[in-house]
Backbone as a ProteinNet text record, in pm:
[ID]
protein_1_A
[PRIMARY]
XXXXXXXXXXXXXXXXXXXXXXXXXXXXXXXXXXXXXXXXXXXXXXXXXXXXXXXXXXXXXXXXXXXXXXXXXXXXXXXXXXXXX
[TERTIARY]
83.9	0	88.4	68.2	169.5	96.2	190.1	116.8	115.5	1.1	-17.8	29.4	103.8	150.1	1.6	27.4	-42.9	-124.8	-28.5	-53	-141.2	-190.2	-266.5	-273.4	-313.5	-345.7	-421.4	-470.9	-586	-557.7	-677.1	-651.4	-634.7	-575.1	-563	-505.9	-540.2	-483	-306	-279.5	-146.9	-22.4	-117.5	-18.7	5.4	-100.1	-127.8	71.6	122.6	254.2	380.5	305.6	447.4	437.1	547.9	549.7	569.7	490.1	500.7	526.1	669.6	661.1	717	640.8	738.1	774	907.2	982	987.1	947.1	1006	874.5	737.2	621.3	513.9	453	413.6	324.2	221.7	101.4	-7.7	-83.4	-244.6	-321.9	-366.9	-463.5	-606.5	-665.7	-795.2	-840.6	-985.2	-1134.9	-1155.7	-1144.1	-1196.9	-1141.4	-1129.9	-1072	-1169.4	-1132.5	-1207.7	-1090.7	-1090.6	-958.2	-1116.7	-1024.3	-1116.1	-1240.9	-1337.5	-1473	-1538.4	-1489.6	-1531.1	-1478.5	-1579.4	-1517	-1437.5	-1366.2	-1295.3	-1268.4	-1311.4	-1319.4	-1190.1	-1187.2	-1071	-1122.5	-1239.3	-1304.5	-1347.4	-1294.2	-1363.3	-1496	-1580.7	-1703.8	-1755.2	-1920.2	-1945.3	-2052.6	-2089	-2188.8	-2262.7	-2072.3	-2040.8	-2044.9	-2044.1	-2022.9	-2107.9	-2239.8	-2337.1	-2438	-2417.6	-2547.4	-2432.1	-2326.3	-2278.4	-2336.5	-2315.7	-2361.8	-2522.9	-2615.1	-2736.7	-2775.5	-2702	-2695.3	-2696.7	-2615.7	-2584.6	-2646.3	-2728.5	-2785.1	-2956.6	-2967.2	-3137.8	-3073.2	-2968.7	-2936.4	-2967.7	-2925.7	-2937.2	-3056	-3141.7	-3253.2	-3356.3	-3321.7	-3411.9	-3346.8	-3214.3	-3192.5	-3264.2	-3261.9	-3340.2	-3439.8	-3520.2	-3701.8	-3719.6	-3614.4	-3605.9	-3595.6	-3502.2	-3449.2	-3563.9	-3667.1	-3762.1	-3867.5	-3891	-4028.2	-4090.2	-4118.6	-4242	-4314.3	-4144.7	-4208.6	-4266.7	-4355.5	-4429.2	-4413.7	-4466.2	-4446.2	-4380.9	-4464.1	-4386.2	-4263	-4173.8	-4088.1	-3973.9	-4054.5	-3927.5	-3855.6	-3987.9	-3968.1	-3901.2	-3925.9	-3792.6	-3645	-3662.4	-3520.3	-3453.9	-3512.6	-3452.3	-3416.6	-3507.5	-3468.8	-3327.6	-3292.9	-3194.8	-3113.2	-3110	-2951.7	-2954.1	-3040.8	-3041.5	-2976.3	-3000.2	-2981.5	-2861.7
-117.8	0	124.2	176.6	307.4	425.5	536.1	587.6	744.5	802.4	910.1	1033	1122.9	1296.6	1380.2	1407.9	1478.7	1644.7	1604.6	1789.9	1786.9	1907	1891.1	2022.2	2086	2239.6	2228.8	2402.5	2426.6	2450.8	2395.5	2425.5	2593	2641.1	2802	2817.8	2897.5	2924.8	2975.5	3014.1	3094	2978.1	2885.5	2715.9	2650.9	2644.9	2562.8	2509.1	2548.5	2538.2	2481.5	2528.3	2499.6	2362	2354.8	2198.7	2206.3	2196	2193.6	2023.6	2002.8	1847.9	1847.6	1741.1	1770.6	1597.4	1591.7	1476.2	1371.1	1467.7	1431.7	1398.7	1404.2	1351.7	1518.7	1470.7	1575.6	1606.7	1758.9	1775.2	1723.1	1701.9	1684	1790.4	1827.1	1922.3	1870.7	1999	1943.9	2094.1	2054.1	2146.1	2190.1	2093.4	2105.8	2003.7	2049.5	1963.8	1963	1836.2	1833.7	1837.6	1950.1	1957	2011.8	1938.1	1919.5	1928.9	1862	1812.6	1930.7	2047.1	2133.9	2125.8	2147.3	2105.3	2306.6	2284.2	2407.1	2389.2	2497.2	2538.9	2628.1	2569	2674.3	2835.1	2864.9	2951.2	3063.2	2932.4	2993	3036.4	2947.7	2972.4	2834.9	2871.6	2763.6	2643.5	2734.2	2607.5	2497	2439	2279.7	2217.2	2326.8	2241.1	2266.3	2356.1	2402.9	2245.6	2269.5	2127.3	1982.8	1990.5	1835.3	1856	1981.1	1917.7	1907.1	1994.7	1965.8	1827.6	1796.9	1622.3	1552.5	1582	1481.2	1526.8	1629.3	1667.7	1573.8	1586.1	1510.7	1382.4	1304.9	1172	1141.5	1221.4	1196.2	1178.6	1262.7	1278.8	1141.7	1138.8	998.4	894.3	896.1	788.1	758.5	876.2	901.7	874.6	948.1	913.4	718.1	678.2	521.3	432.1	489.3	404.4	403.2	498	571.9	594.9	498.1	542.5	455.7	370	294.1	383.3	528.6	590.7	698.9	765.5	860	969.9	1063.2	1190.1	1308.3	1276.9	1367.5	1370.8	1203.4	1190.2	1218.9	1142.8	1187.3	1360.5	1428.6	1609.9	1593.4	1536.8	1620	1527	1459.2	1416	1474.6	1523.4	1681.8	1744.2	1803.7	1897.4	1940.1	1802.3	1774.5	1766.9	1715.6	1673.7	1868.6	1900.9	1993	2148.1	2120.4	2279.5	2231.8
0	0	0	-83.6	-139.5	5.5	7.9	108.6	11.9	35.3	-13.8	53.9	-30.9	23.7	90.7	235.4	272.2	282.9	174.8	137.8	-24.1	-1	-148.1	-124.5	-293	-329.6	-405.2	-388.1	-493.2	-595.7	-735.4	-867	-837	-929.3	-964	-1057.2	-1190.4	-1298.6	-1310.4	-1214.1	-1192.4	-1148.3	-1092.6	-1048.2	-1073.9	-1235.9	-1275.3	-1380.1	-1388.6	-1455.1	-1368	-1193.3	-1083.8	-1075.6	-1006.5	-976.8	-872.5	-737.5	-613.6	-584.6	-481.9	-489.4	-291.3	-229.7	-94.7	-95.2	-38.7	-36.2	-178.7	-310.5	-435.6	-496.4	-401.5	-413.4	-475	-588.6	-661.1	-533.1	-518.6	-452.1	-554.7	-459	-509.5	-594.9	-715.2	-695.1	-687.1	-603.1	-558.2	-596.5	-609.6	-585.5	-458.3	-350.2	-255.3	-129.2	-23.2	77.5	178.3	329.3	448.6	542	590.7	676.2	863.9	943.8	1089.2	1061.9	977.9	984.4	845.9	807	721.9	574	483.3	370.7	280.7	279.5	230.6	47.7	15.9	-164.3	-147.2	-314.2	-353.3	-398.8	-413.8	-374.5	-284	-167.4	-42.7	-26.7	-109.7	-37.5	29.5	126.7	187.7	169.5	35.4	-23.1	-7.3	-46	-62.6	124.6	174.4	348.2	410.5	383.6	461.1	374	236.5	164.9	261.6	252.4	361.9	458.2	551.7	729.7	719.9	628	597.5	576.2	504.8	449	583.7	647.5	777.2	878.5	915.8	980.7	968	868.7	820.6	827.6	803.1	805.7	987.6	1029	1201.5	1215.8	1217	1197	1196.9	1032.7	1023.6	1061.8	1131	1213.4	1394.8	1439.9	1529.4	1536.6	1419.1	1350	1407.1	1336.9	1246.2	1429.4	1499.4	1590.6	1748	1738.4	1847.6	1790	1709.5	1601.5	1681.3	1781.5	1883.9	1995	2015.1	2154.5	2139.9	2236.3	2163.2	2119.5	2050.4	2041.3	2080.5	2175.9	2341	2347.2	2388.4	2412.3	2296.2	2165.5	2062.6	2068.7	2086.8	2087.6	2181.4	2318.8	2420.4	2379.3	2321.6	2261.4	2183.5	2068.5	1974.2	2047.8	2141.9	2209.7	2302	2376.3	2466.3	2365	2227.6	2150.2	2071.6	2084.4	2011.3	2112.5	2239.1	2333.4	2365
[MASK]
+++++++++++++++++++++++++++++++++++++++++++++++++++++++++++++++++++++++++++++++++++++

């Protein structure tokens, strides 16, 4: 198993010619990275990471829905509630 360079950069027209290499190992180019749980554009905008945690936010969700769907009403709401304050 080959091990991959931990570094990567963003596409950008101006870079596109360098040859950035660390320990002889070219960089990555990327669109987009997940560096501590957030997804970062070469852009810099937040788009792409507000539609992910949305994504995973409703995934919780209907896992919750899915796993407490026998108890009642009541109780599911004060369960949002507590994961939620």
């Amino acid at each position: 198993m080959a091990l991959l360079p931990k570094s990567r950069r963003f596409l950008a027209s101006q870079l596109d010619s360098c040859g950035f290499s660390i320990g002889s190992r070219p960089m990555e180019f990327v669109n987009s990275y997940l560096h501590l749980g957030h997804l970062i554009s070469y852009k810099l905008e937040d788009d792409d990471d507000i539609a992910r945690s949305q994504g995973q936010f409703i995934g919780q969700v209907n896992n919750v829905l899915a796993y407490f769907c026998k108890l009642d009403f009541f109780v599911r709401y004060r369960l949002f509630q507590s994961f939620l304050y």
